[in-house]
Structures are given as C-alpha cells and as structure tokens.
Residue, then its C-alpha position, 0 to 999 in steps of 0.5 A: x639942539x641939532x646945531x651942536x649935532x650939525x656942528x660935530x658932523x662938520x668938524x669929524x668931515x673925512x675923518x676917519x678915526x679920532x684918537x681917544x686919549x687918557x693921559x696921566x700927565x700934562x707934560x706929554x700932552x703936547x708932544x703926544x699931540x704933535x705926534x698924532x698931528x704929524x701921523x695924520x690925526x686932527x682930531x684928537x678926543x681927551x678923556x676927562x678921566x684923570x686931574x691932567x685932562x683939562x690942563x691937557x686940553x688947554x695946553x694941546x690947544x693953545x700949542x697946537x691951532x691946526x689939531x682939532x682938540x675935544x674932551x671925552x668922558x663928558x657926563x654933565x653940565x659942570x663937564x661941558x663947562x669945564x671943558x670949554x673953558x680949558x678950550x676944548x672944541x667938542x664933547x663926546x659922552x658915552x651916553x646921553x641925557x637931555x641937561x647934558x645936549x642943553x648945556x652944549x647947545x648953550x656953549x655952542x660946544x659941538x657934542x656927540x653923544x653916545x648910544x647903543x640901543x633902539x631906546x637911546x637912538x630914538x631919544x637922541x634923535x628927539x633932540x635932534x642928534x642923528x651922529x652918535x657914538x656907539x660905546x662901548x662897541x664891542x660889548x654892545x655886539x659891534x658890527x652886528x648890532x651895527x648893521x641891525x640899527x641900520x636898518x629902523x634908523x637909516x639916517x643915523x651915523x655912529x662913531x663906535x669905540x671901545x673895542x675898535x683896533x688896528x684890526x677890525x679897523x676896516x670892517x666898522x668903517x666899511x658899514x654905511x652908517x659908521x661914519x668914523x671910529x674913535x679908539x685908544x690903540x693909538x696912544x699905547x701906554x707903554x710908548x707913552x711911558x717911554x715918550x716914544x713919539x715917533x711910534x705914536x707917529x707910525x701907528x696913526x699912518x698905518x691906521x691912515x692907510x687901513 
C-alpha cells in the first residue's frame, strides 16, 4: 500500500496548504474552485460531507484540469469508490483502517490517512504510509503533540487540519515533520453564501504569502 502513499506525497509536492471544502450546493463548485485556482490553491480537498460533494467533484474536474481535485471525509471502501468514480484524484480520511488503505491501493487512488496517536502512526506506517493527517489538530494538542511525535517517528510527515487558520498558519508549517496543512478558513460560509469569489481569491494569496 505504500504506493498510494507515494503517490499522495507526489501530488501535495510544494503545496503548502490544501484547502478543505464543505460545500452545500453543486452550482458554486466551480466558480469557487476557479476562485481557489486563481488565489494559488491546486490542490483542493472536497469533503463527502453533503449529497452535493460527488457532483461537486465531478463537475471541479471536468471544468477545471490544472486543479488537482480530491474527496475528504473518506471512511470505506464504498467512499473511495464513489469518489473515484466522480473522478476524484486522492483521498483523505480522518483515520485509518486496513479495508480502507486496501481499497485505495486497488484504485490506485493516492490516500492520506489520518492519525494523531503513537498507536495510530505505528499502524499506518505497518502499510507503509508514512504521510498522514494529523485531525483533528487542535484538539489532539496541535504543535505540541506535533513536535512530540517528531521525536519516536523522525520519518513521518503530517498534514494537520482542523483548527488550522490564517493565524497559526506559520508556526505548523515551521515544524520539520509537517509537510502542509489542510483547513477550511478558505472557503467562509458566509463569502460562499454571497458568491463573493474575489475574496475567496484574496484569502488564499494572503495564506500563499504567510
């Protein structure tokens, strides 16, 4: 299963953060990924969290080829399925079990899988992932607990969200074992209500500088 690992680390290469999106309504899932697009964000994490994700997915896809599009909030096999179907490029869980890093080695669908314990790490790195995400990071002790795994698992690189903003942006992604961080400040409901591109726009060339 180290593939998919392989593959993932490949596809977040100079990324720094991947914007993690819920969104309600297929119609804003293209101009709001043209919008991330434009503000420097090719790597965009659509979270199978609502009926308009997987249409989501597909129509962020097919519109837009030089964005990189993935689904998140991926638990099963019937997930990772759905999700390649829709033509998603990666999954991102928040944990991890064994059916699930089997399914995406089949798909050939690069995964990154979460984990925030010593427990957890061990068992995704027995599969061969040593590039996971660290959800949810701010109530699993964030750069402390960060900063402690570095030290039992040197070779291990993390993606923390959850809890991740424009604020604290700079101190994860100074540690040496935090390779990106994911987070959905990008992406304000309230800008998404209003269809307010431009300041979608704004927001990820301020993270961009951060």
């Amino acid at each position: 299963m180290s593939d998919a690992c392989a593959k993932m680390k490949r596809l977040v290469d100079s990324v720094r953060v991947i914007p993690v999106i819920v969104i309600e309504d297929a119609k804003d899932a293209v101009p709001m990924a043209t919008a991330l697009l434009e503000g420097g964000m090719r790597v965009l994490e659509v979270t199978l969290r609502s009926a308009a994700a997987l249409p989501a997915i597909e129509a962020m896809a097919r519109a837009l080829p030089d964005a990189v599009v993935g689904a998140g909030t991926v638990l099963n096999r019937a997930d990772a399925a759905n999700a390649r179907e829709a033509g998603a490029a990666f999954a991102v869980s928040p944990g991890y079990t064994r059916e699930l890093g089997l399914a995406c080695a089949e798909f050939g669908m690069p995964l990154l899988p979460g984990a925030v314990t010593a427990s957890e790490v061990m068992t995704a790195l027995d599969d061969g992932y040593d590039f996971l995400k660290f959800f949810p990071a701010a109530a699993s002790g964030g750069i402390a607990m960060l900063k402690a795994l570095g030290g039992p698992f040197p070779g291990v690189a993390f993606c923390p969200t959850g809890g991740v903003s424009s604020g604290n942006l700079d101190d994860y992604l100074s540690l040496p074992n935090v390779t990106c961080v994911g987070g959905s400040w990008l992406t304000p409901a309230e800008l998404v209500r209003r269809g307010d591109w431009a300041a979608v726009t704004a927001l990820c060339r301020s993270a961009r500088r951060g």
